[in-house]
Structure formats: C-alpha cells, structure tokens
VOPAGU-2260 file (C-alpha; in pm, 1 decimal, decimal comma):
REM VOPAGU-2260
SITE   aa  ch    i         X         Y         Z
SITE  UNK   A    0  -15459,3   25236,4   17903,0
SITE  UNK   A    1  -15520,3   25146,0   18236,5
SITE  UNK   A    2  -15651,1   25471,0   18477,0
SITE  UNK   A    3  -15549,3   25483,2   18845,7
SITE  UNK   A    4  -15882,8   25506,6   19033,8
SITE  UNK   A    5  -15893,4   25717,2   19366,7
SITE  UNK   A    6  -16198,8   25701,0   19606,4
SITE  UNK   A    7  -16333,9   25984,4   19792,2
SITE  UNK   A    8  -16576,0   25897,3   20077,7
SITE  UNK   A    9  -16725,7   26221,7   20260,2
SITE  UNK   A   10  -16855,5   26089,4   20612,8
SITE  UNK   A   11  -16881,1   26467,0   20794,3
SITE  UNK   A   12  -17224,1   26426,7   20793,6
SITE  UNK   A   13  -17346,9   26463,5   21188,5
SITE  UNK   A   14  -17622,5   26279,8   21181,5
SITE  UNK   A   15  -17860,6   26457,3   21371,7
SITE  UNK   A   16  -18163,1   26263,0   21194,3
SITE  UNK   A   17  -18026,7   25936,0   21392,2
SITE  UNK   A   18  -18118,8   26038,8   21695,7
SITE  UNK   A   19  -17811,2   25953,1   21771,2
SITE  UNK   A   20  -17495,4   26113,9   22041,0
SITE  UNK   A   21  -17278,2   25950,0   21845,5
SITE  UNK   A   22  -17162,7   26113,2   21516,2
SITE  UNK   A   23  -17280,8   25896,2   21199,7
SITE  UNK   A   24  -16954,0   25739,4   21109,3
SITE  UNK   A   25  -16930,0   25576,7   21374,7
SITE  UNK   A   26  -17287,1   25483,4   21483,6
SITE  UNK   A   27  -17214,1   25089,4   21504,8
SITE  UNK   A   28  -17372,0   24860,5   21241,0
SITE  UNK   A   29  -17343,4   24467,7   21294,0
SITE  UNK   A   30  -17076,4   24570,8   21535,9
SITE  UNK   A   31  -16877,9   24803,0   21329,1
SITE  UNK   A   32  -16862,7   25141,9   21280,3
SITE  UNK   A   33  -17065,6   25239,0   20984,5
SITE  UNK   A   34  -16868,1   25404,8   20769,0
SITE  UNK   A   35  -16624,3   25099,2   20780,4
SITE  UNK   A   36  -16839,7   24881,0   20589,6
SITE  UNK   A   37  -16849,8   25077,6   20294,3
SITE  UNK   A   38  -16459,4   25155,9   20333,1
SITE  UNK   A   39  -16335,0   24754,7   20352,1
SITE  UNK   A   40  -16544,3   24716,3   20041,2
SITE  UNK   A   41  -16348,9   24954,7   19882,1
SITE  UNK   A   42  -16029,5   24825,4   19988,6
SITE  UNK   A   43  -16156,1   24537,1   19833,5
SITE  UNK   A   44  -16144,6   24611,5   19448,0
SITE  UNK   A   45  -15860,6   24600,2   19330,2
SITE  UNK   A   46  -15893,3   24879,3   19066,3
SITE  UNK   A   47  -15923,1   25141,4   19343,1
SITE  UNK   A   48  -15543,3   25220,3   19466,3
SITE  UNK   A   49  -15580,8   25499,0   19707,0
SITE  UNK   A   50  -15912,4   25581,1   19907,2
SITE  UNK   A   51  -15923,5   25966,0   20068,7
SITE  UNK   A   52  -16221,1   25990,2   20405,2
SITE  UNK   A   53  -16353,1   26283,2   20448,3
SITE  UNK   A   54  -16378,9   26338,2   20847,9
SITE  UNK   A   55  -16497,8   26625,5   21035,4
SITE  UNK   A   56  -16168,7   26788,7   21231,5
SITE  UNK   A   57  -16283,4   26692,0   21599,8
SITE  UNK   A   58  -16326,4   26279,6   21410,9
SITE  UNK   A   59  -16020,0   26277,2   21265,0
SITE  UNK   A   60  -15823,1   26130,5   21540,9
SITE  UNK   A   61  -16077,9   25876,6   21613,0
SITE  UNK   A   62  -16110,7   25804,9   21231,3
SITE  UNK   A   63  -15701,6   25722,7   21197,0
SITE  UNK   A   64  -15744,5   25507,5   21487,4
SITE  UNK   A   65  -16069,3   25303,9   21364,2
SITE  UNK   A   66  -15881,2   25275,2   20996,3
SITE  UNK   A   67  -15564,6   25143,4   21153,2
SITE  UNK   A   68  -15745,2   24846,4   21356,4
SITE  UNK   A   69  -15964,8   24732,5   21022,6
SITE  UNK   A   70  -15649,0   24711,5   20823,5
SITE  UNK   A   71  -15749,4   25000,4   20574,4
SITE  UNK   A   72  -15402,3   25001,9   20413,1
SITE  UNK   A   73  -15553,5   25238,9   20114,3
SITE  UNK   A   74  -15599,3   25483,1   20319,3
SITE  UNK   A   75  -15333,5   25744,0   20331,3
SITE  UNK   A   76  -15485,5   26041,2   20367,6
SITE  UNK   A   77  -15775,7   26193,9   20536,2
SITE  UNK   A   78  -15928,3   26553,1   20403,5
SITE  UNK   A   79  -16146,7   26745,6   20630,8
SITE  UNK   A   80  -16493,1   26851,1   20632,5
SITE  UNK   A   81  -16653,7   27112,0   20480,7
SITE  UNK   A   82  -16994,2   27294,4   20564,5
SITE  UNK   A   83  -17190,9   27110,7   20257,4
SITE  UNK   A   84  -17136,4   26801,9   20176,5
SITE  UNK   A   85  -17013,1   26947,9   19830,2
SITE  UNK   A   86  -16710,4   27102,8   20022,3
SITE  UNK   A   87  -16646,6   26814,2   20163,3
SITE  UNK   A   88  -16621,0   26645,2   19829,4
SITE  UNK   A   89  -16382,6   26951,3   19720,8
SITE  UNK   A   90  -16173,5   26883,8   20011,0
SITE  UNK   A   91  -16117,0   26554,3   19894,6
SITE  UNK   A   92  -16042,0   26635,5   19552,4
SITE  UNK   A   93  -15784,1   26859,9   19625,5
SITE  UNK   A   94  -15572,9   26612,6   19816,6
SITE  UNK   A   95  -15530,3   26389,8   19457,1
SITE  UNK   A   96  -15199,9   26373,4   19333,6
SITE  UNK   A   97  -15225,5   26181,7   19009,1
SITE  UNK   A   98  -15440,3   26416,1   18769,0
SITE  UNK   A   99  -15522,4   26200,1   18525,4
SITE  UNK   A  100  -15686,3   26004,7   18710,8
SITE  UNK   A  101  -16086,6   25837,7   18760,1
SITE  UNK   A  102  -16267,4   26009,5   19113,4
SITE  UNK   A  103  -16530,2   25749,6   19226,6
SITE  UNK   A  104  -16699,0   25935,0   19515,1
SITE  UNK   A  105  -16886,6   25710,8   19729,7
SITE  UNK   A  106  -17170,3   25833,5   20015,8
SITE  UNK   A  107  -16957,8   25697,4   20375,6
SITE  UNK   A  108  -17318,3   25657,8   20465,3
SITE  UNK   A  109  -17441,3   25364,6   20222,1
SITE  UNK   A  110  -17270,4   25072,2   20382,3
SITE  UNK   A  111  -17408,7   24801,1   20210,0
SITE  UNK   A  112  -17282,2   24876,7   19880,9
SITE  UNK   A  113  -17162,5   24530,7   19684,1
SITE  UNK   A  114  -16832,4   24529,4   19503,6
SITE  UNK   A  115  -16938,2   24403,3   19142,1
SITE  UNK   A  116  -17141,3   24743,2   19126,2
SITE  UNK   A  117  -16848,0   24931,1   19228,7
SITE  UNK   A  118  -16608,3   24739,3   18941,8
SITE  UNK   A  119  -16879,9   24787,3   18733,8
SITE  UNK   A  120  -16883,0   25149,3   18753,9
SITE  UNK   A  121  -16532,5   25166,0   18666,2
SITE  UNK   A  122  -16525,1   24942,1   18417,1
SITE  UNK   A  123  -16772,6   25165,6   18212,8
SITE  UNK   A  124  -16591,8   25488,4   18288,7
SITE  UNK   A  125  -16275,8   25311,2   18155,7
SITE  UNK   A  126  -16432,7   25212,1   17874,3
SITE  UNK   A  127  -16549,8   25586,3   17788,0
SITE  UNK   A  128  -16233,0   25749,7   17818,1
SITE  UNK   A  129  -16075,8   25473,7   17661,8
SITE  UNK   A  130  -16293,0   25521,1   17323,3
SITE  UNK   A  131  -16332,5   25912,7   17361,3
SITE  UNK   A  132  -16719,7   25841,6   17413,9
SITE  UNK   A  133  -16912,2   26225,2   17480,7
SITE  UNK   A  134  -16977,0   26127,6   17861,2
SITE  UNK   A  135  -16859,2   26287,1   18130,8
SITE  UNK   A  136  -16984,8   26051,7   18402,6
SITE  UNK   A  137  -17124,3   25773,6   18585,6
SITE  UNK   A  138  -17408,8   25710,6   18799,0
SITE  UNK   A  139  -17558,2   25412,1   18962,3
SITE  UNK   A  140  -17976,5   25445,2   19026,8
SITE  UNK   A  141  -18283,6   25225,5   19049,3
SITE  UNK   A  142  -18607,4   25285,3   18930,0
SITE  UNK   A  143  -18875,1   25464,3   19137,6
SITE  UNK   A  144  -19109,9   25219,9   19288,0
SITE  UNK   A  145  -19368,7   25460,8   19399,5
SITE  UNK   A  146  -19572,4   25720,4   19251,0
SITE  UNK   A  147  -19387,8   26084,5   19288,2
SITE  UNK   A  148  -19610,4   26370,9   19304,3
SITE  UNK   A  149  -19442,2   26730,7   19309,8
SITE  UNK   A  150  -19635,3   26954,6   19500,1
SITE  UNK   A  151  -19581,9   27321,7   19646,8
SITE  UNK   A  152  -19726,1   27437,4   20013,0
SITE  UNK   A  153  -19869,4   27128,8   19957,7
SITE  UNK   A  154  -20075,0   27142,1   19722,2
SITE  UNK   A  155  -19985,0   26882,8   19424,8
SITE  UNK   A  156  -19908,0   27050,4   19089,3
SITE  UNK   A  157  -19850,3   26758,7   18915,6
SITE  UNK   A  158  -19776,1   26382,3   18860,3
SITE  UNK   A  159  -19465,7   26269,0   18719,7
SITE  UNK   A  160  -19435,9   25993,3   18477,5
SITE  UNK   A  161  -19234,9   25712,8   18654,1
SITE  UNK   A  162  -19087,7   25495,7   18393,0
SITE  UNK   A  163  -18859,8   25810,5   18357,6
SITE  UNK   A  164  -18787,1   25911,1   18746,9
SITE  UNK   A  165  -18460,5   25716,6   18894,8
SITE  UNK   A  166  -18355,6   25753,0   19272,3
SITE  UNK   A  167  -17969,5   25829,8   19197,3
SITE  UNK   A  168  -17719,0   25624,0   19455,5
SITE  UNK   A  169  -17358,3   25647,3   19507,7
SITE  UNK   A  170  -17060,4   25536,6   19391,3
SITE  UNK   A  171  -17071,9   25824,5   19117,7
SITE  UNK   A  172  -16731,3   25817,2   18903,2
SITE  UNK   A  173  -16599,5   26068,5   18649,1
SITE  UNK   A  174  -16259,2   26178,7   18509,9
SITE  UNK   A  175  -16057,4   26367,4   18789,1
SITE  UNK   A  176  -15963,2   26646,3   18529,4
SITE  UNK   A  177  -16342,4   26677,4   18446,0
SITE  UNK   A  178  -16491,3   26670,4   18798,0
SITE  UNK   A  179  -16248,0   26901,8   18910,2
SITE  UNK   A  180  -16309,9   27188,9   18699,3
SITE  UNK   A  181  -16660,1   27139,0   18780,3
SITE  UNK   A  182  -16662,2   27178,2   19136,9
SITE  UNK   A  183  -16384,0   27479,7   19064,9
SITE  UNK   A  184  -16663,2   27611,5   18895,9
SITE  UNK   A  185  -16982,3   27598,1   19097,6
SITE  UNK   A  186  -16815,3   27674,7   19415,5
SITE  UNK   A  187  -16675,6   27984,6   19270,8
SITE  UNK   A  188  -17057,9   28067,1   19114,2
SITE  UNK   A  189  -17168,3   27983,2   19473,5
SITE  UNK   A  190  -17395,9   27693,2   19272,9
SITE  UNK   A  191  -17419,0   27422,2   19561,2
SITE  UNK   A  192  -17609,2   27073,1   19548,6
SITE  UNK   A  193  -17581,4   26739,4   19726,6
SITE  UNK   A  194  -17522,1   26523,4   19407,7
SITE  UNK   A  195  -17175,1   26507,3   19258,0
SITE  UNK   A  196  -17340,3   26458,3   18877,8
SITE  UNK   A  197  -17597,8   26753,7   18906,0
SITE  UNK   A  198  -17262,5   26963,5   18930,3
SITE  UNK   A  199  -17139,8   26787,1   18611,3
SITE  UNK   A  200  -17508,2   26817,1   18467,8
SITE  UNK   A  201  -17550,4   27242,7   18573,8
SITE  UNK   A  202  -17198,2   27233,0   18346,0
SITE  UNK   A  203  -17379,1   27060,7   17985,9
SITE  UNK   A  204  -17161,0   26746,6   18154,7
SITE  UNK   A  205  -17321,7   26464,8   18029,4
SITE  UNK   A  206  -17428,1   26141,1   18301,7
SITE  UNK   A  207  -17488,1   25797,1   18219,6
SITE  UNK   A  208  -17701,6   25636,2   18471,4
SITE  UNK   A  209  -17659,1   25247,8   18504,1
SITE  UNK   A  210  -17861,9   24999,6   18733,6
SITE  UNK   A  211  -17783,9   25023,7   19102,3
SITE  UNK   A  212  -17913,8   24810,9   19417,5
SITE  UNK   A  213  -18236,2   24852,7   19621,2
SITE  UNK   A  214  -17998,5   24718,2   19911,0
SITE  UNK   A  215  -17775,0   25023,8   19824,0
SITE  UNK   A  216  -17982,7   25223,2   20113,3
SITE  UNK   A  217  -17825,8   25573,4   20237,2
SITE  UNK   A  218  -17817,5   25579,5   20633,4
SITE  UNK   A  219  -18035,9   25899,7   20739,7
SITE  UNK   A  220  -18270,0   25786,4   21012,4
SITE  UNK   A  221  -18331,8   25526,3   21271,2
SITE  UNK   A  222  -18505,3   25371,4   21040,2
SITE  UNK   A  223  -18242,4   25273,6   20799,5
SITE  UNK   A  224  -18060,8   25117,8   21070,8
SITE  UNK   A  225  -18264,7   24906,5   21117,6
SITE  UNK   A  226  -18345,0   24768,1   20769,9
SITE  UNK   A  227  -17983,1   24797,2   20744,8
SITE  UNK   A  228  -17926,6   24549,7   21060,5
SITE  UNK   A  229  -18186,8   24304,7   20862,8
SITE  UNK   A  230  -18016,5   24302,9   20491,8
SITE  UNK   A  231  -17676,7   24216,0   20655,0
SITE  UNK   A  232  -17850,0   23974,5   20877,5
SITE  UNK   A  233  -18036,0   23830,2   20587,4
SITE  UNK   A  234  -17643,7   23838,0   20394,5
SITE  UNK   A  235  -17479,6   23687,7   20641,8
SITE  UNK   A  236  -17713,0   23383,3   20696,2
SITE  UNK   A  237  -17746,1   23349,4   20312,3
C-alpha cells in the first residue's frame, strides 16, 4: 500500500533572535528567502504530494506571492499561525483532507535539509505501517558532540552520559490518524512542547530515532546564518 504523504512546514516563528526587521521566513539566504530552501526541497520528492506553510496572518500575502514566483506547485494551502509553535503545527493538521495519510512536519527554519534524508524518513514510516510494527513515529537526530551538563541556578547537578544524548532535527513523520489525536490531546490537557515526537512520547507513543545531518542546522541566530551562507557556499562549489 502506498500512503499519500502531506508536509507541514510551520515558519511563524518571528525571529527576534536574528536581529533581524525582517520576519525569519523571509530573511534572505544565498539570495532566497529562507524558508524557500527547505520548501523546493520538498517539492522535490516525489513521495510528498501536497505541502501545507504555516504563515503568520500579516505574511500570508507575501508568502502566496514568494511561493508563486519559485514554482511551489505543492502548495495549495497555507494554515495560519498559532501562539506556540505547537499551534501552529495544529493549524496545519487540521487543513489535511486525506486521513489516512503520513504528516512529515518539517522546521521552515532548517533550510539545508538534503532530500535522501527526507525519502528516507518516509520510506521507514512506510515500512512500519506497512508491517504493523509498534512505532508510532519517526525522528531524524545526530549524536551529541559535546559534553552536556544539566545544571539548576547554575549550579551543575549532574553529567549526562553522551553515547545516549541525541540533538533531535526535523523532518519528524508519523501516521496522520496517530499525530492527530495526539495534539487533540495535549492541547486540550494544556500539555505544550516544541517537539512534535515529545507529544507522541507524553502519549506512551513510541519514536524511532534514525541518523540525521550535522548540516541539518535550525536558523535561530546570526550566527547560523552565517555558517549557513558557508555550507551552501561550500555545496555549491563542490
């Protein structure tokens, strides 16, 4: 059985940590907007048939127009933002028609995100509902490079063991019925995180983490522009 895939790609976020005037979607990376690179690799696979932005209201118009002139056919429909990012995501949901459906929700703020991870993703979702597997989801990570400490009022309490500790990227992908229920479910309890698994996780979901890309960097400060504006420099010359 093959399993329509729909992407959902909050980009409400304002950016404030940029430094920036402009609202993070469309801060310009390598002389697009940024959340267009992640979007036209989207378009890309082929598995993915219909891909749902999530915009705040007063980027909407702005949004249609920068879709329209990169060609974004997939994109029919654009939800609106919520306070959290987890509304956001919510919005999205509720603007999927086919219910049977896979969700792969992917962070509009990780442009460099390469398409084989993206199939890849799928491919292993498919393959769980396919054989009835108990797994409710999947997530892409990498393995923590540096030593993580948690600490309160900054004082350290303890040392965590890193061979366990991932840093947990997007594309995330789960069943559309599942995922649903789940956000159903924690907004109603008022339960509210910034991960789309730790929903499915609060829930006795089960996640399957598989290997993601250290180039898979989330946009937050001027920083990460910057090292973004080297990696596609670096791609581009390769």
């Amino acid at each position: 059985m093959n399993y329509r895939v729909t992407a959902i790609v909050p980009s409400a976020g304002l950016g404030r940590r940029l430094g920036s005037h402009m609202n993070k979607p469309f801060q310009s990376l390598g002389g697009k907007p940024l959340v267009v690179w992640s979007l036209e690799t989207l378009e890309s696979v082929k598995e993915i048939e219909e891909i749902i932005p999530v915009l705040n209201e007063g980027n909407r118009e702005r949004g249609e127009e920068v879709f329209e002139k990169h060609n974004l056919s997939k994109i029919k429909k654009i939800a609106p933002g919520g306070k959290e990012r987890q509304e956001s995501v919510y919005n999205g949901l509720k603007l999927v028609d086919d219910k049977n459906c896979i969700i792969l929700i992917h962070d509009g703020a990780r442009p460099l995100i390469e398409k084989a991870l993206i199939q890849e993703a799928i491919r292993q979702m498919t393959e769980i509902l396919r054989d009835g597997e108990d797994c409710n989801g999947i997530v892409l990570g990498v393995p923590v490079k540096d030593t993580i400490k948690e600490a309160k009022k900054s004082i350290v309490k303890k040392t965590l063991r890193r061979d366990s500790l991932w840093a947990i990227q997007t594309p995330q992908v789960f069943p559309y019925s599942y995922i649903s229920t789940v956000y159903e479910r924690a907004i109603k309890d008022g339960f509210y995180s910034t991960d789309d698994a730790a929903l499915v996780e609060k829930y006795g979901g089960k996640i399957k983490v598989i290997m993601g890309s250290y180039r898979n960097i989330k946009i937050t400060t001027p920083e990460d522009l910057i090292i973004a504006e080297y990696l596609l420099t670096r791609s581009l010359n390769s």
